[in-house]
N, CA, C and O of each residue as an XYZ file, in Angstrom:
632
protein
N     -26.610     80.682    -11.041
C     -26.963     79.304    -11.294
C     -28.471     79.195    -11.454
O     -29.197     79.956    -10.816
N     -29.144     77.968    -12.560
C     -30.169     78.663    -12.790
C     -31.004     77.254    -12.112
O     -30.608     76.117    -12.370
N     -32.354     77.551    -11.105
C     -32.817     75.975    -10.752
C     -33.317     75.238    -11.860
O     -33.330     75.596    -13.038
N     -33.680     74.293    -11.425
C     -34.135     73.113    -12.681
C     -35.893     73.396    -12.690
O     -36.538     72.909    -13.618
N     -36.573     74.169    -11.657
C     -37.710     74.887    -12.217
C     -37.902     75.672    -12.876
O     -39.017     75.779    -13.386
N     -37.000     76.461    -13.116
C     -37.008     77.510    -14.377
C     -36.577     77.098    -15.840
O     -36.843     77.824    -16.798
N     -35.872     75.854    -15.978
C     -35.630     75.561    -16.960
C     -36.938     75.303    -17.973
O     -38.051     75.305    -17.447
N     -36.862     75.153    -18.946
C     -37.870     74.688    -20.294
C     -38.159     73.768    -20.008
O     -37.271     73.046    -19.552
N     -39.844     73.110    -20.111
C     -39.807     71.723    -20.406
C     -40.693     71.744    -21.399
O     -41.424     72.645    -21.811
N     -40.473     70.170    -21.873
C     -41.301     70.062    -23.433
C     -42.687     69.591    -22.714
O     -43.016     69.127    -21.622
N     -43.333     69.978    -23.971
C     -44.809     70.307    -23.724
C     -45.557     68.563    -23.806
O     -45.506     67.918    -24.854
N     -46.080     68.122    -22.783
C     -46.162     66.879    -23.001
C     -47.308     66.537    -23.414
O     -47.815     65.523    -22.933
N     -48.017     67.310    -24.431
C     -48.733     67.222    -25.563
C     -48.071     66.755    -27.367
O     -48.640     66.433    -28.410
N     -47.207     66.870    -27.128
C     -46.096     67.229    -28.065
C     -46.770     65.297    -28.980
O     -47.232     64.393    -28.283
N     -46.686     65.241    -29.798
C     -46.573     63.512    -30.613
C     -45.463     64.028    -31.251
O     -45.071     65.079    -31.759
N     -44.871     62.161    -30.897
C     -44.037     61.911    -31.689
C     -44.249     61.526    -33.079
O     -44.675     60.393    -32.853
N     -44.262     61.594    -33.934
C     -43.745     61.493    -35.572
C     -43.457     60.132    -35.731
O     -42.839     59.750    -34.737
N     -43.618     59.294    -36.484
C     -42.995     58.305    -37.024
C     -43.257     57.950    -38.749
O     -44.133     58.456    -39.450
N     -42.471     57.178    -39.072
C     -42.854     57.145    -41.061
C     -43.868     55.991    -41.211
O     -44.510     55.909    -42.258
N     -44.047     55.088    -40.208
C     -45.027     53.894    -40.153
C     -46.133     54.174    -39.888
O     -46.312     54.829    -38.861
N     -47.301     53.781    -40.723
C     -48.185     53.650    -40.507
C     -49.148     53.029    -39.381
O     -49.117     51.800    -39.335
N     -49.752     53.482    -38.731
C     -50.237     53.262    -37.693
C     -51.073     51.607    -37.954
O     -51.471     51.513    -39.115
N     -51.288     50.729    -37.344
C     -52.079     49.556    -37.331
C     -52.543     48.876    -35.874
O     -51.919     48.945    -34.815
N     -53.560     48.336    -36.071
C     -54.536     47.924    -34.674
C     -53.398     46.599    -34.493
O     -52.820     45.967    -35.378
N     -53.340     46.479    -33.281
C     -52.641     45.688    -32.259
C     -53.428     45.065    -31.524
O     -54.421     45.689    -31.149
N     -53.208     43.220    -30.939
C     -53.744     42.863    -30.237
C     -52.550     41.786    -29.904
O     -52.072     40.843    -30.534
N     -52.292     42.370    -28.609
C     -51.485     41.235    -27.784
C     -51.865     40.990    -26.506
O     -52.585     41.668    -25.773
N     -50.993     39.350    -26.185
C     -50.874     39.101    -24.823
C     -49.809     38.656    -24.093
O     -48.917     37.970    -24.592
N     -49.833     38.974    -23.016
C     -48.405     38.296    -22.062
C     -49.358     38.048    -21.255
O     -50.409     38.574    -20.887
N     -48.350     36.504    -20.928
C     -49.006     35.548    -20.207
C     -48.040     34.997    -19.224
O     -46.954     34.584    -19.631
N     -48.353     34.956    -17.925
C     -47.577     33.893    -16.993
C     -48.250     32.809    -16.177
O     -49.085     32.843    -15.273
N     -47.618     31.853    -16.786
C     -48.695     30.557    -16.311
C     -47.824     29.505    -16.250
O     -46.627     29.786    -16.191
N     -48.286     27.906    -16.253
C     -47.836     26.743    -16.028
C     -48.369     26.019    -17.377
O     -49.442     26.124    -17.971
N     -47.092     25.165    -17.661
C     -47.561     24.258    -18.736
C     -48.821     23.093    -18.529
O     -48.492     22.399    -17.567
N     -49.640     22.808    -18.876
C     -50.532     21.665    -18.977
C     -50.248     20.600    -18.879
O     -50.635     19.761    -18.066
N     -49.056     20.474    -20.262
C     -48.630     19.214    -20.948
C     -47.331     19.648    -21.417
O     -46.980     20.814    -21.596
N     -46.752     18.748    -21.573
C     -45.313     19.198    -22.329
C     -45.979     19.248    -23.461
O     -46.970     18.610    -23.820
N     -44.902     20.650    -24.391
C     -45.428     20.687    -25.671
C     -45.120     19.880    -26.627
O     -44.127     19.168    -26.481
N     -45.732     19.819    -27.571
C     -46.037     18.894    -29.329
C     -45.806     19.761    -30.164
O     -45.993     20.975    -30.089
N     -45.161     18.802    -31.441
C     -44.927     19.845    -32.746
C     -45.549     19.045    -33.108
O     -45.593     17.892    -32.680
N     -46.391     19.708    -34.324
C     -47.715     19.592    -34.897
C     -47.340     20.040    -36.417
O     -46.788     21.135    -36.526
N     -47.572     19.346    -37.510
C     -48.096     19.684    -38.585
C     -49.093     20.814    -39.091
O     -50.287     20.958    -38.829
N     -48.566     21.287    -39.591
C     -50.082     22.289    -40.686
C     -50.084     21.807    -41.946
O     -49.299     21.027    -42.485
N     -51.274     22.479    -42.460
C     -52.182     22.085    -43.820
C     -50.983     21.715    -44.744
O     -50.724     20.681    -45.359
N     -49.942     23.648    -44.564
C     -49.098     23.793    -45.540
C     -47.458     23.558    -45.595
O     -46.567     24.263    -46.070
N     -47.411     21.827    -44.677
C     -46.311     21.735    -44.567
C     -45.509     22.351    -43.609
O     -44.392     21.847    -43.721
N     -45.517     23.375    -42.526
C     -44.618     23.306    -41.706
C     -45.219     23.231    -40.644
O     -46.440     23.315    -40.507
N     -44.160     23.014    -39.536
C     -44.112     22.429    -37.902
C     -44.686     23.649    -37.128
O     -44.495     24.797    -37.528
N     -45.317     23.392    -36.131
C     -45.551     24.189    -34.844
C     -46.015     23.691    -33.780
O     -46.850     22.838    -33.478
N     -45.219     24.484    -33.191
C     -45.504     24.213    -31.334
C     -46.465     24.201    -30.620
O     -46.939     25.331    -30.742
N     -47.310     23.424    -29.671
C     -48.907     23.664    -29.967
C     -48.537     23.207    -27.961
O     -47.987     22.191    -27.537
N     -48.901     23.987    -27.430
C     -48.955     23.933    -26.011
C     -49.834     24.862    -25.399
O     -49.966     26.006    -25.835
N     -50.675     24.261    -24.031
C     -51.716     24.958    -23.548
C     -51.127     25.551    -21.867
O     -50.490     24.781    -21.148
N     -51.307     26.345    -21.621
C     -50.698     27.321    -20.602
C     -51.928     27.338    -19.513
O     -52.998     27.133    -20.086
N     -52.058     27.518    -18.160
C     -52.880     27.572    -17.241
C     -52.452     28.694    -16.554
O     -51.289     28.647    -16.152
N     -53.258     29.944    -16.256
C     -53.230     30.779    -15.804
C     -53.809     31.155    -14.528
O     -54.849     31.804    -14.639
N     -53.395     30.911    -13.292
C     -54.115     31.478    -12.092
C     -54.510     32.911    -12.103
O     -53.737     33.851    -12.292
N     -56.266     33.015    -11.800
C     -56.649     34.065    -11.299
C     -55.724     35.030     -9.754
O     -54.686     34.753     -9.153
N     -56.360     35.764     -9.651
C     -55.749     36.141     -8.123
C     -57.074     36.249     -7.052
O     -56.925     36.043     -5.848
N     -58.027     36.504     -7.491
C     -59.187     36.065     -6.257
C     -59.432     34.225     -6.250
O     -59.293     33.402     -7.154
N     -59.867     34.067     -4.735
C     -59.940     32.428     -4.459
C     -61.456     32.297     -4.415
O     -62.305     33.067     -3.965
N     -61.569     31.041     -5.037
C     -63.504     30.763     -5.136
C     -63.489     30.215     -3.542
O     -62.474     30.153     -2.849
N     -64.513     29.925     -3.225
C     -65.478     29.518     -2.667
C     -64.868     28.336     -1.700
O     -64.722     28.393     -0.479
N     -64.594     27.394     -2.468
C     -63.639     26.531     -1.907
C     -61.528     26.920     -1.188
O     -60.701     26.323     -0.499
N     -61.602     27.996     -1.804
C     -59.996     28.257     -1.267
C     -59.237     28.290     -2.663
O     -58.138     28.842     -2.594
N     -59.512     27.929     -3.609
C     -58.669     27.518     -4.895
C     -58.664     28.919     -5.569
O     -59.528     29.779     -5.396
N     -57.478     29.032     -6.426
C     -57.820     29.962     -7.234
C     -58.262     29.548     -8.621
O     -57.643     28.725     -9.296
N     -59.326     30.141     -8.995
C     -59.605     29.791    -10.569
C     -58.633     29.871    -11.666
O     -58.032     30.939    -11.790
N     -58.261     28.453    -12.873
C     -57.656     28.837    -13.686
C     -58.067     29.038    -14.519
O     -59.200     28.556    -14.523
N     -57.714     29.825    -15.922
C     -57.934     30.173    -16.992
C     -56.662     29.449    -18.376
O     -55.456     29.682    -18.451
N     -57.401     28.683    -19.169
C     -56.411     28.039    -20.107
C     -56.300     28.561    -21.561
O     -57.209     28.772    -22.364
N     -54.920     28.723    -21.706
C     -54.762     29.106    -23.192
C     -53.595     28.334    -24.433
O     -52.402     28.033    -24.397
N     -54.682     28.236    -25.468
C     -53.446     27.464    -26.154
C     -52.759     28.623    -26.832
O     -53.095     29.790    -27.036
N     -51.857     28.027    -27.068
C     -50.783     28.919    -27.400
C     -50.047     28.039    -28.947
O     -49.806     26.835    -28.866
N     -49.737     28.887    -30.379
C     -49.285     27.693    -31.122
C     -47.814     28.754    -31.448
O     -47.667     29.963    -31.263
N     -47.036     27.896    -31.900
C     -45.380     28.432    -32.010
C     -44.653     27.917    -33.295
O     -44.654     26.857    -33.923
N     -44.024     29.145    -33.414
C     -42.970     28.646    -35.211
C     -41.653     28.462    -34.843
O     -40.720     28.548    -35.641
N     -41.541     28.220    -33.709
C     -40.225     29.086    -33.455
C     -39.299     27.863    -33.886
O     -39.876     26.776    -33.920
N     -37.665     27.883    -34.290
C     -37.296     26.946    -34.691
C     -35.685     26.855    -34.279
O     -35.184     27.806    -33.679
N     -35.050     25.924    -34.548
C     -34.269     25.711    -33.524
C     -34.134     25.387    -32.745
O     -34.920     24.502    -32.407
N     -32.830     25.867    -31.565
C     -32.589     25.477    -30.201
C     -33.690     26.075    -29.622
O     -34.169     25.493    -28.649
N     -34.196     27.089    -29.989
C     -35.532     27.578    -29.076
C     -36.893     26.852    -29.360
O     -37.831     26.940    -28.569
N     -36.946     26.279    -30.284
C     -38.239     25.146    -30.697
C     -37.183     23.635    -29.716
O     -37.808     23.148    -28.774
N     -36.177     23.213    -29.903
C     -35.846     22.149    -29.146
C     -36.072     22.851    -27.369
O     -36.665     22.008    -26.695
N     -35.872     23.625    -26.873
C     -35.714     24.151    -25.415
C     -37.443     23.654    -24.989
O     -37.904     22.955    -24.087
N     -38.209     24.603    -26.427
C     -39.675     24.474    -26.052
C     -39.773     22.941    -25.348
O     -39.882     22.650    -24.157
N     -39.687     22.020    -26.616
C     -40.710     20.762    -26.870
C     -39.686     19.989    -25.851
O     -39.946     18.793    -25.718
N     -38.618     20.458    -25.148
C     -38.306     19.543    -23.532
C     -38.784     19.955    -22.947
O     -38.475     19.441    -21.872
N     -39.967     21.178    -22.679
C     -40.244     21.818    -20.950
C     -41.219     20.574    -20.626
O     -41.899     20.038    -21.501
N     -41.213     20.161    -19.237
C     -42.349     19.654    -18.502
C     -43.558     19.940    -18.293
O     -43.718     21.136    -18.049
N     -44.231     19.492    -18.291
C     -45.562     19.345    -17.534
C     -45.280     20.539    -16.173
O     -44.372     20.216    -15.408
N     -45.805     21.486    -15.955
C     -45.584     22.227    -14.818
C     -44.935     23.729    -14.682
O     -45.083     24.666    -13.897
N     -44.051     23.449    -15.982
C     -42.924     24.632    -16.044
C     -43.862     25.903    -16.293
O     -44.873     25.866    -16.995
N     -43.276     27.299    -15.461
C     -44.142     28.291    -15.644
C     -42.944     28.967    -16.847
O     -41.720     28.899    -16.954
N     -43.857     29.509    -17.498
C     -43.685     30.324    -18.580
C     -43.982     32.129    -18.274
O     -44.688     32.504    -17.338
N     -43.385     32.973    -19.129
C     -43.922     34.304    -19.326
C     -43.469     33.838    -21.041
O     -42.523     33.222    -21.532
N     -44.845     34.581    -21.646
C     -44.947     34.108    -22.936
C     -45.617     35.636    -23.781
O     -46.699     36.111    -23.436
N     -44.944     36.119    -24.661
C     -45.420     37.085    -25.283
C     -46.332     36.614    -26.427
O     -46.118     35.409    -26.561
N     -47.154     36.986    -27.214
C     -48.154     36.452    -28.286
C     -48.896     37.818    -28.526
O     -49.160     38.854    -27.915
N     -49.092     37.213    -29.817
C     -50.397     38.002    -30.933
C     -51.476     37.522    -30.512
O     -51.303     36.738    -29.578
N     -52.761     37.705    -30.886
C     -54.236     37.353    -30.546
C     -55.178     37.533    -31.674
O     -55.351     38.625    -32.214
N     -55.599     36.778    -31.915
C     -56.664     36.725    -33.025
C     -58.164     36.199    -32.625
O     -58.381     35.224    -31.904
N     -59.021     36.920    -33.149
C     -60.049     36.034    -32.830
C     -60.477     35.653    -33.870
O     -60.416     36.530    -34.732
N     -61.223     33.997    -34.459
C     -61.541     33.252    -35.092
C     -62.521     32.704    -35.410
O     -62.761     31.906    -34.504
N     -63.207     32.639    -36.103
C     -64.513     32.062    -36.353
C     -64.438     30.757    -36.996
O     -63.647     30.840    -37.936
N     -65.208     28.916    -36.822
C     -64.787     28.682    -37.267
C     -66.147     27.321    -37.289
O     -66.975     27.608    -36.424
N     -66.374     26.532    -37.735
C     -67.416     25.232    -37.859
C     -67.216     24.407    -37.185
O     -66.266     23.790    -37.665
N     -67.649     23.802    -35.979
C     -67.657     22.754    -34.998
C     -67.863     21.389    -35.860
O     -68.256     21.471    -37.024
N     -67.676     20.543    -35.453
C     -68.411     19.493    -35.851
C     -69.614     19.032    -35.932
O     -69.855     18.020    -36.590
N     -70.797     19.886    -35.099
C     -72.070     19.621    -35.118
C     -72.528     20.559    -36.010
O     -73.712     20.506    -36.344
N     -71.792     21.425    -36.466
C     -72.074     22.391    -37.684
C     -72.505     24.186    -37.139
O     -72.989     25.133    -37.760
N     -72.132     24.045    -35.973
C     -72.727     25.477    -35.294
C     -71.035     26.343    -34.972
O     -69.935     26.034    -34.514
N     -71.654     27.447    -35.494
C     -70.457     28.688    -35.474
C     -69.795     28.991    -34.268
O     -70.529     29.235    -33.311
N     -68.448     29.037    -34.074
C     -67.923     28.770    -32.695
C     -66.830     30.044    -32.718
O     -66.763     30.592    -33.818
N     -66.233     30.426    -31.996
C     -65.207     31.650    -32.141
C     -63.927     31.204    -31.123
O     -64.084     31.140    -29.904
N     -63.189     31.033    -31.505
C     -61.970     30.955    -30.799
C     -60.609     32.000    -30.701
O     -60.119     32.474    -31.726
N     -60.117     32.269    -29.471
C     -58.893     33.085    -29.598
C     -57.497     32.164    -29.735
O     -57.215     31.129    -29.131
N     -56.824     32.801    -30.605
C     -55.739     31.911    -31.379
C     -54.844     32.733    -30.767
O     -55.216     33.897    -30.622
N     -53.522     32.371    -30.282
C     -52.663     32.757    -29.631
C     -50.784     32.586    -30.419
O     -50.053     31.728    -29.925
N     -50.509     33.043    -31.021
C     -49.113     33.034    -31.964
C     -47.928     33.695    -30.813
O     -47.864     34.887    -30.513
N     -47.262     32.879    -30.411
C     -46.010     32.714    -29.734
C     -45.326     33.809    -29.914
O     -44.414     33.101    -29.486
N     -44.678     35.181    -30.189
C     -43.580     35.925    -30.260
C     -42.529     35.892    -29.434
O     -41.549     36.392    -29.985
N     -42.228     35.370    -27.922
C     -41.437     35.348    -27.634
C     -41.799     34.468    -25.954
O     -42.915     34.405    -25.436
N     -40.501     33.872    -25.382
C     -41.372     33.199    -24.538
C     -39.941     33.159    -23.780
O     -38.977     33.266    -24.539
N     -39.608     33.000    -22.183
C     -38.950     32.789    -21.579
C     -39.583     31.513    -20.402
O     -40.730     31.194    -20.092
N     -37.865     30.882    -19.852
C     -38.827     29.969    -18.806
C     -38.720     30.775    -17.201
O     -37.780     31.486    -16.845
N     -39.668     30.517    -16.569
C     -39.400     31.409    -15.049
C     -38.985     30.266    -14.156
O     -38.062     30.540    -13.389
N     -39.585     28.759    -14.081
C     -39.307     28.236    -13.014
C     -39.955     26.864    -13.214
O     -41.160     26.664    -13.361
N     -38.991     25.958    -13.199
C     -39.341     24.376    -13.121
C     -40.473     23.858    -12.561
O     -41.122     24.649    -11.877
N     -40.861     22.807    -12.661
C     -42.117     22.138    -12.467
C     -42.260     22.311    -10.646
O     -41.186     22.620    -10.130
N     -42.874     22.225    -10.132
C     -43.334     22.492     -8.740
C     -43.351     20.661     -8.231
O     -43.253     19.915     -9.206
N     -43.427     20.170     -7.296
C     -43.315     18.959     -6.748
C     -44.519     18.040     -6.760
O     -44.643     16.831     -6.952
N     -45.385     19.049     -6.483
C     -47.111     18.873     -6.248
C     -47.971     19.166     -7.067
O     -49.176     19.275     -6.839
N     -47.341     19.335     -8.226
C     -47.636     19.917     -9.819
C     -49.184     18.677    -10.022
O     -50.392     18.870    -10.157
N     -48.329     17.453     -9.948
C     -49.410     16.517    -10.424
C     -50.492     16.207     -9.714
O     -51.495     15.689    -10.206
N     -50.289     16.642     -7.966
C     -51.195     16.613     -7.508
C     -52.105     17.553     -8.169
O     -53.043     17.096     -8.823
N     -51.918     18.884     -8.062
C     -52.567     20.033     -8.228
C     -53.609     20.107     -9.430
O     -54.592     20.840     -9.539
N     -53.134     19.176    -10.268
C     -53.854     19.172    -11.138
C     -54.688     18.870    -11.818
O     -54.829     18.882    -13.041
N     -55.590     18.431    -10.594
C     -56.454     17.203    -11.023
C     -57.496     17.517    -12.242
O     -57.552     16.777    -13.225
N     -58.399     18.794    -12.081
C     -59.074     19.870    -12.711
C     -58.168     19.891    -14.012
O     -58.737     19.741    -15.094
N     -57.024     20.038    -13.981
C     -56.066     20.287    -15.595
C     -56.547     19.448    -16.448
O     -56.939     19.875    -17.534
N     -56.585     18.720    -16.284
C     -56.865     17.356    -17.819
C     -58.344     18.122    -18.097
O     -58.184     18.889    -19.046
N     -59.547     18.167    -17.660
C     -61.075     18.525    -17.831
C     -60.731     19.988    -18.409
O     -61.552     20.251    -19.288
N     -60.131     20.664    -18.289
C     -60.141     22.119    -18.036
C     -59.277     22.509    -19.632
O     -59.630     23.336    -20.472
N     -58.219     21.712    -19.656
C     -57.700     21.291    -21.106
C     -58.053     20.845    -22.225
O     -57.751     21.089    -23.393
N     -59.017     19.873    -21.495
C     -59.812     19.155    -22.613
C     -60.649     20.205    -23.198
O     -60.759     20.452    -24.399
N     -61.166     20.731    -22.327
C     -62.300     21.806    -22.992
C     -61.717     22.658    -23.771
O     -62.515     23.190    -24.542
N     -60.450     23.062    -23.901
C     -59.695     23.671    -24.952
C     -59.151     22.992    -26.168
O     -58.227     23.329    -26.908
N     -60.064     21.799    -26.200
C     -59.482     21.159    -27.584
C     -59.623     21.822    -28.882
O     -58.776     21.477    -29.707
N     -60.689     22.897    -29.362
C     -61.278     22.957    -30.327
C     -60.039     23.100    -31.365
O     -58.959     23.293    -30.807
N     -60.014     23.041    -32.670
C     -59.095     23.316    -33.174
C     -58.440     24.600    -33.340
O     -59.100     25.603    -33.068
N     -56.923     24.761    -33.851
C     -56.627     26.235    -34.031
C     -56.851     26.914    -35.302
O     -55.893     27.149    -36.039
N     -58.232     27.303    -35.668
C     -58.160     27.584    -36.740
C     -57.808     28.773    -36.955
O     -58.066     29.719    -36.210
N     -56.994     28.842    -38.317
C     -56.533     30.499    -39.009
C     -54.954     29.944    -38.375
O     -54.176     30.847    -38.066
N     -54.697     29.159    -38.270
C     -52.911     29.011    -37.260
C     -52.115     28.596    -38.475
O     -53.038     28.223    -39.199
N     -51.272     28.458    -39.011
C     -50.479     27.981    -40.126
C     -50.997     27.801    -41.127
O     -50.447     27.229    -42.068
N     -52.522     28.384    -41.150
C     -53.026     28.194    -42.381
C     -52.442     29.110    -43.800
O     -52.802     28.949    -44.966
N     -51.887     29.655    -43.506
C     -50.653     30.868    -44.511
C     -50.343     29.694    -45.761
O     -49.586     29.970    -46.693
């Protein structure tokens, strides 16, 4: 009988092969809380998208006890029962949300060059209903949102 240390193993240098061409990737997964319930939104070129901003807790606590959030908009094609599921979630609902990432360059209104990361929806599940104390919690959300108004540029512009 022969042990399983003596057997062959493949050399784990070895690449795999594929017929596709290799291309630069930029994604994100995200688990966070909704802001706002989401909005379908118009583009330039005629179709709908899902336009919702996500709040992300850090894991270190500032100064005060809080943990810092981090906000991201997020815009969506998705259509259907999964565009209707979206545009009912609440105010609160945590998400795990898969997305593309782009970064953007784009003209403010005062005319100075601004860069934004644009966030395209690929896939999104819900983890867990609005929390009780959601609205307390959130006082910081509205300011913190707001500051994520800028527009999404490069988003449905296709």
């Amino acid at each position: 009988m022969q042990s399983l240390r003596s057997l062959p193993r493949a050399a784990s240098s070895i690449r795999a092969f594929s017929t596709t061409v290799p291309r630069p990737l930029a994604k994100m997964q995200l688990i966070g809380r909704l802001a706002e319930q989401p909005e379908l939104m118009p583009t330039s070129t005629g179709r709908e998208l899902v336009r919702y901003a996500l709040g992300v807790s850090g894991t270190s606590k500032d100064e005060n006890g809080n943990k810092p959030v981090s906000w991201f908009k997020v815009a969506s094609f998705v259509e259907g029962a999964q565009r209707d599921l979206l545009l009912s979630l609440p105010k609160g609902t945590q998400l795990y949300v898969e997305c593309d990432a782009k970064m953007d360059t784009f003209q403010s209104q005062d005319g100075s060059n601004r860069t934004a990361l644009n966030l395209l929806q690929r896939n999104f599940e819900m983890l867990s209903k609005p929390r009780r104390d959601t609205e307390q919690s959130t006082t910081g959300a509205e300011s913190n949102a707001s500051a994520a108004e800028e527009p999404l540029s490069g988003i449905g512009q296709s």
